[in-house]
N, C-alpha and C positions, 0 to 999 in steps of 0.2 A: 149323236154326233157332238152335239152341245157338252153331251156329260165326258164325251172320248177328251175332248176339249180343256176342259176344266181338270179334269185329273193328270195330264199333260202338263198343265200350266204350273199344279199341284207339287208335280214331279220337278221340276225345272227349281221351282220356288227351294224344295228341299236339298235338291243336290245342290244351289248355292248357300246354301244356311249353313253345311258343312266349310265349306271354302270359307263365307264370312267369318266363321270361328278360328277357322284355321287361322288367319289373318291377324286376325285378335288376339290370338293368344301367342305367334310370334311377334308381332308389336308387342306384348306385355314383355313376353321373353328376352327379347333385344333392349328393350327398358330396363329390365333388372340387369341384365348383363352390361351395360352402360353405366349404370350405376355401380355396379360391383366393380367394376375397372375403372372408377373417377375414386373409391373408395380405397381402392389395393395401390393406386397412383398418388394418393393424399398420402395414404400410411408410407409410402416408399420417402417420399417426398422428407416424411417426419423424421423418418430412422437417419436416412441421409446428413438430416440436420444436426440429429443427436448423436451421431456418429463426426462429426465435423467439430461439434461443442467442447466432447469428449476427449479430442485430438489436442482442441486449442487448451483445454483444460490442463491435461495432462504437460505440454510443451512449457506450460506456465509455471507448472510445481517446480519441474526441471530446472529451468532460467530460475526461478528463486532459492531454488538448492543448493546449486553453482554459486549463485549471488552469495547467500549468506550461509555458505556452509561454515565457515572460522567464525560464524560470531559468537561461539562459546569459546573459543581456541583465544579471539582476540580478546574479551572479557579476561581471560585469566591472564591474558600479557599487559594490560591496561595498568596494573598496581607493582610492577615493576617499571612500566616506567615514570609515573610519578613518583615510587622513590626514589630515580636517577634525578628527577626535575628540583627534586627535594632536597637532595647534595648538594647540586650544583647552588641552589639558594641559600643553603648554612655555609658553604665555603667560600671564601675571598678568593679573588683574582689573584689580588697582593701579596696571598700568605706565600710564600719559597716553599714552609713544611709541603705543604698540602698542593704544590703545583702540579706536578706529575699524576696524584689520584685524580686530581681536577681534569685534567688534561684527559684522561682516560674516560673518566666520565662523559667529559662533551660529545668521545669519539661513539662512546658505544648508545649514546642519547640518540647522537644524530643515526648513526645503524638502525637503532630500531623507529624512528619516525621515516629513513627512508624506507625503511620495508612496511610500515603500517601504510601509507602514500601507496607502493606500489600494489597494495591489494586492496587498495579503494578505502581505507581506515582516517580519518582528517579528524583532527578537533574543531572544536566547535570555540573560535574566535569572541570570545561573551564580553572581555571589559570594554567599558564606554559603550555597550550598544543597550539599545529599549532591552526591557525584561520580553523572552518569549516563554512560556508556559512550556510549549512543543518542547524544548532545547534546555532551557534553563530550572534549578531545581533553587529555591529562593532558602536561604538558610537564615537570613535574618535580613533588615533594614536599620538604616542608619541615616538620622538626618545628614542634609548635605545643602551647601547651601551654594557651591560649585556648581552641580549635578543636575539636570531634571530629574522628577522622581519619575520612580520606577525605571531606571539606568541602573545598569551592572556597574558597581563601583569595586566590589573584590570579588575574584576568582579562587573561591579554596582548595576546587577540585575543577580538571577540564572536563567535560562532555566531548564524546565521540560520534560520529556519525558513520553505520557501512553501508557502504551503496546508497548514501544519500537517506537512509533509514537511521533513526536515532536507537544508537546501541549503550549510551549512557549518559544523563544529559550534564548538562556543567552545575553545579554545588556554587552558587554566588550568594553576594549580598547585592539588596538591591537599596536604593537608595529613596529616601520620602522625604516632602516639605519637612522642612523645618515647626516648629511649632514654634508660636512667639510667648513670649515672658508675659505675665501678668504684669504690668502697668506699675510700678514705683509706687511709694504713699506720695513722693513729691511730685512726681506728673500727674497725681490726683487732684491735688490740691490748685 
């Protein structure tokens, strides 16, 4: 009876050792599978993002296309109108001959500065202000004893800016101390 007993117990022990297994190996199961779907959740998560990046990316090319599509349009409209700016500075006001080309000038100056304005195109304001590197393009220096140094004292060429991006900068001089004179023989003495 004792051994009927023991082989019973035998039997019991082994039919749950299947079930323990069982157990275990869907707990590993359900583990890996938790895993793999915190894993396919992360990657979604990622694409999402570089799909989003992608979006803003692209939307940005766009608004800069827009922006600055004429800045080669407007570079090549830029030296016609400095030599409108350049007439109107060789001709007098005074002269009778030369009123009416004068007059023509102003008109079709002002024309094209309001249509540079209306498509975001401004010069770049340089005399009297500090030297800026960003803006200004320094073609020479000149004592000046009016001026702080490094002050735009002449403007040879304007600088334009589109959409607040510098499309040409301004052609100046800028201005430096003075240097003093070597000392006399008679303030030596």
């Amino acid at each position: 009876m004792a051994d009927e007993q023991t082989l019973d117990t035998a039997q019991a022990e082994d039919n749950q050792a299947p079930e323990a297994n069982a157990e275990t190996d869907l707990g590993a199961r359900v583990q890996s599978l938790e895993e793999q779907l915190a894993a396919a959740q992360d990657q979604s998560l990622r694409m999402a993002a570089d799909l989003q990046n992608v979006r803003r990316r692209a939307e940005q090319d766009v608004e800069k296309a827009h922006k600055f599509a004429l800045e080669k349009f407007a570079n090549d409209l830029l030296p016609v109108v400095d030599s409108l700016e350049r007439g109107l500075e060789l001709t007098s006001a005074a002269d009778e001959a030369s009123k009416a080309m004068r007059e023509g000038m102003e008109l079709t100056l002002k024309l094209f500065h309001d249509t540079l304005k209306r498509y975001q195109l401004e010069a770049i304001d340089a005399h009297g202000t500090p030297f800026n590197p960003e803006h200004h393009q320094a073609m020479a220096m000149e004592e000046s004893i009016h001026a702080e140094p490094n002050t735009v004292l002449k403007v040879f060429q304007k600088g334009y800016l589109l959409n607040g991006r510098l499309l040409r900068p301004a052609m100046v001089v800028v201005s430096k101390a003075p240097t003093t004179p070597p000392p006399s023989i008679d303030e030596q003495a």
